[in-house]
VORO-669128 format. One record per residue (C-alpha): residue in three letters; x, y, z. Coordinates in steps of 0.02 Angstrom, whole numbers, plus 50000, padded with zeros to 5 digits. Layout:
BEGIN
AlaXYZ
...
//
This chain:
BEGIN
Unk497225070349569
Unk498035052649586
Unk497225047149437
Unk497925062149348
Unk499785060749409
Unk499585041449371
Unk499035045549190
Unk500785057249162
Unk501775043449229
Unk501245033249126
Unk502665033448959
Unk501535035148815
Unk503005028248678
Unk502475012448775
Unk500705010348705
Unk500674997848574
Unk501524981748621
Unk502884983448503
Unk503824996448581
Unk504304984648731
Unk505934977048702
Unk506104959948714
Unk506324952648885
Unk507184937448865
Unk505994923048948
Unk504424931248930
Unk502904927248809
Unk502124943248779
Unk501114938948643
Unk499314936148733
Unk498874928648903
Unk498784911148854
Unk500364912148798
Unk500984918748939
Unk499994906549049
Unk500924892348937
Unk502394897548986
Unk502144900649163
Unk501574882049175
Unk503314875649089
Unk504094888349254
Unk502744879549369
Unk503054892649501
Unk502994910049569
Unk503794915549729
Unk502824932949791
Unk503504942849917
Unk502254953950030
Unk502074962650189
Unk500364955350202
Unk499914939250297
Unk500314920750221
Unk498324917050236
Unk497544930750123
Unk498934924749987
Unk498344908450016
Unk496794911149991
Unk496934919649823
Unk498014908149759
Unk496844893949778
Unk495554904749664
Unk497254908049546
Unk497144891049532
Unk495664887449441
Unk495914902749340
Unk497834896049298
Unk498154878649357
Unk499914872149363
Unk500674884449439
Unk501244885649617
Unk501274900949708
Unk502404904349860
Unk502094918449970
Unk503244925950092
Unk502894938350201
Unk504244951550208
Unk504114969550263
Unk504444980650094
Unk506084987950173
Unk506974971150193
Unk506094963550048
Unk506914977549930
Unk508624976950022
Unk508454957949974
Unk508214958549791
Unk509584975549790
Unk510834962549870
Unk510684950149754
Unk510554957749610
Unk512344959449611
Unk512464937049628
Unk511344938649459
Unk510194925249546
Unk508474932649625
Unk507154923249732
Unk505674934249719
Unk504814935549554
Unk503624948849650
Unk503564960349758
Unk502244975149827
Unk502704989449913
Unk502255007749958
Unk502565021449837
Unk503755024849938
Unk504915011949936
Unk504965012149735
Unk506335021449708
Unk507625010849775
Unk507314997449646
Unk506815008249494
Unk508375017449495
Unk509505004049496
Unk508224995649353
Unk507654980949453
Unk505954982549395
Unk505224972849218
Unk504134986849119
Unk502834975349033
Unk500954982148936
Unk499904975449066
Unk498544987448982
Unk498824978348817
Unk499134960748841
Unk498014960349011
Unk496714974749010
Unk497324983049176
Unk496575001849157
Unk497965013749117
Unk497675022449292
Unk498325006849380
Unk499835007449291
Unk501475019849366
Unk502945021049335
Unk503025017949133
Unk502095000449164
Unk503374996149306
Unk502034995049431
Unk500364989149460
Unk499254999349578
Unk498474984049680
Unk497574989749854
Unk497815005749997
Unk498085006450164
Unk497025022250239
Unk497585030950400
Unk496085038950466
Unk495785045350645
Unk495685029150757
Unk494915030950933
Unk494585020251087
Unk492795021451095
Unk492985019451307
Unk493985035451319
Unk493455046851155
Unk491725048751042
Unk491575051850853
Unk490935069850888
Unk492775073550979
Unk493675073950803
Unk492095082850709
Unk493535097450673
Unk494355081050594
Unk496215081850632
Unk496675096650714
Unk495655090250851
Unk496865078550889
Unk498045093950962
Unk496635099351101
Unk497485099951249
Unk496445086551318
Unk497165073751235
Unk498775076151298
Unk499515061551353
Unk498085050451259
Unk498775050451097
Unk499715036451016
Unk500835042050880
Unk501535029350773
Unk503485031650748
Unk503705034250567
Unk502325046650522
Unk501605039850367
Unk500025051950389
Unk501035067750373
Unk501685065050207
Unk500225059450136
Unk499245073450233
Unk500305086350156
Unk499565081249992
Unk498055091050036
Unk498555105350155
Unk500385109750101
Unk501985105150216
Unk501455120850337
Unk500075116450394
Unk500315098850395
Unk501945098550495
Unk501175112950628
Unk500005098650638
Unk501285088550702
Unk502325099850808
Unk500635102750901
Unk500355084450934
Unk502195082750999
Unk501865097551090
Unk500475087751204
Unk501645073451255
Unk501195058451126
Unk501585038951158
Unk502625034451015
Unk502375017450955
Unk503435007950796
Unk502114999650662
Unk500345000750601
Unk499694984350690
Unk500474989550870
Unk499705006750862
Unk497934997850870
Unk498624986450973
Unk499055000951110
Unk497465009151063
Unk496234993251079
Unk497154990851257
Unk496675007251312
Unk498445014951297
Unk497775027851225
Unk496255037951170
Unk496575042050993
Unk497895034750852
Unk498735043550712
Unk499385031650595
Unk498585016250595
Unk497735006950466
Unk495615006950444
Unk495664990150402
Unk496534985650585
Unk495254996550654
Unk493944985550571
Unk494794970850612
Unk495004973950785
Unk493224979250821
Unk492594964450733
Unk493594954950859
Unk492694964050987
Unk494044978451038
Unk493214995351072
Unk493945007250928
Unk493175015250787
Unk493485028350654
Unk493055046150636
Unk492115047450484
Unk493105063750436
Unk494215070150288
Unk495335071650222
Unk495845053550249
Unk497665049950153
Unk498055031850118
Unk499585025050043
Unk499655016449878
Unk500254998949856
Unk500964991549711
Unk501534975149619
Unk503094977249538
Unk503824962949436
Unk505824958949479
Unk506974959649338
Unk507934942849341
Unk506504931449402
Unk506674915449410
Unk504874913849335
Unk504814925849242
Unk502904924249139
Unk502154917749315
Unk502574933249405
Unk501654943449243
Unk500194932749276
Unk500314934549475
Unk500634954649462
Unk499074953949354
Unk498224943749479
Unk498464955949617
Unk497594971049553
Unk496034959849518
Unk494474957949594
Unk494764939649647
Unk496314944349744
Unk495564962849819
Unk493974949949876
Unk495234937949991
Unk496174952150017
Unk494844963150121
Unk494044944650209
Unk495574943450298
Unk496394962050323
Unk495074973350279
Unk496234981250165
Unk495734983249961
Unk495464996849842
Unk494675015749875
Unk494235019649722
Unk493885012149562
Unk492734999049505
Unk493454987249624
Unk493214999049761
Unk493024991249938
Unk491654989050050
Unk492775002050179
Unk492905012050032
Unk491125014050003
Unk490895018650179
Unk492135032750148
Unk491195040150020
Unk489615036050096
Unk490415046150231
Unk490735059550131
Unk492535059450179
Unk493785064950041
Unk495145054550044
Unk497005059549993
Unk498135047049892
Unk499895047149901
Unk500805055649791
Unk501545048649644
Unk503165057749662
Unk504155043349759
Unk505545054549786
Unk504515069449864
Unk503575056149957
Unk505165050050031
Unk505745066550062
Unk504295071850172
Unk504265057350264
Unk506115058850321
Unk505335077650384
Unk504065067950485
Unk505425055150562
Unk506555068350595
Unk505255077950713
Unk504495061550798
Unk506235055550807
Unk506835070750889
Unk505515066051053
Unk506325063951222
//
């Protein structure tokens, strides 16, 4: 379904190279002539809600592929990294030449036309599927939200029903529920806004711990604040019991995950390094440092991570976020509404 809503979004007047327009400062020609410009720039300041040392990483191996150019990460939740470049774009001078973000979050640059639209297909053989948004974005990695349980307090075979277990009456109390409610919006891709958001009212119904963010849900749940998460990440799960923390995941379906993206700013100061850096992103050699440090990479696709093979080893169908930032946003102001509404 994703790759099918990815495929509509995708403008097809843009699919020969000639019917960009010209963006002053950029060498669209080929990538080495891209590559020699991006050298003359020298730089390319990327700004990410991941960690510094995954970024790091990759751009050591960006390195040998492109030397000469310097790459400086930030990291920057997508909210305040987009309220950044929106503020000043109106000075005319940006810092970030790139930025990822949840599907989400797109809107808020795209519609004020903060966002280059460049033939990454054509000049740099990204598959068509990766590309939303009329070439405005690069699908790059997801972040899954399956069922996450303390292995102390709760077994796999608790959440065989797969999420509905989660409203037994035994768990209330147990369950962490993290604040914004990514999973219901993503969910809802798969069951329809009834069932999905009965979901929820039953969950709220059995007293949940709210808790603000991804990482601090496992965090809570690892501690034994709870038995069971909704709406953390599989790769914290992984992460955490690598570290030795007793959690796990329910090898159930459907499991939604978000879709990240690279998005190139309009007005960067390096303008042909950020192409190359977008680029970079959605490639193996990035996905690779990318899952050694967070766990977190692709779950589908030839560069498909080793999480994401478990999931279909699993035989666990997993649900991508919509394409339809608006209706995305929309549904997850829904969610926030009823978690926010919790005495």
């Amino acid at each position: 379904m994703a790759h099918q809503l990815s495929r509509r979004l995708v403008v097809s007047g843009l699919a020969a190279l000639g019917a960009y327009p010209a963006c002053d400062g950029y060498a669209q020609e080929t990538i080495q002539s891209i590559y020699e410009a991006a050298k003359k720039e020298g730089k390319v300041t990327f700004f990410s809600s991941n960690d510094v040392k995954p970024n790091q990483e990759s751009a050591k191996r960006f390195a040998k592929r492109f030397p000469g150019i310097e790459v400086e990460a930030f990291k920057i939740e997508p909210g305040p990294a987009i309220e950044r470049i929106i503020s000043e774009s109106s000075s005319g001078r940006q810092s970030a030449d790139v930025v990822d973000s949840p599907i989400s979050y797109t809107p808020l640059l795209m519609n004020r036309d903060l966002v280059v639209a460049f033939p990454f297909d054509k000049v740099f053989g990204v598959p068509s599927d990766d590309l939303l948004f009329g070439n405005r974005a690069i699908h790059s990695y997801n972040l899954d939200v399956p069922i996450a349980f303390n292995t102390s307090m709760a077994k796999a075979s608790d959440f065989a029903g797969g999420w509905e277990s989660i409203a037994d009456p035994k768990w209330r109390g147990k369950v962490l529920l993290e604040a914004r409610g990514i999973l219901f919006p993503l969910l809802a891709q798969a069951w329809g806004e009834e069932r999905t958001y009965g979901l929820l009212q039953k969950i709220i119904a059995n007293k949940p711990i709210i808790i603000k963010g991804g990482t601090p849900t496992i965090e809570a749940l690892a501690g034994g604040q709870g038995a069971v998460a909704v709406g953390t990440y599989g790769g914290r799960v992984l992460q955490y019991q690598k570290d030795g923390a007793p959690v796990d995941w329910a090898r159930v379906g459907p499991i939604p995950a978000m879709i990240y993206v690279q998005m190139v700013v309009k007005g960067a100061p390096h303008p042909n390094a950020a192409l190359l850096w977008a680029y970079w992103t959605a490639s193996q050699e990035h996905l690779e440092e990318l899952f050694k440090h967070h766990y977190f990479g692709r779950l589908r696709g030839p560069n498909i991570s080793p999480l994401g093979k478990e999931m279909q080893a699993a035989g666990a169908e997993i649900v991508f976020e919509t394409t339809d930032a608006n209706e995305m946003q929309r549904l997850l102001a829904k969610a926030g509404a009823m978690i926010g509404g919790l005495k």
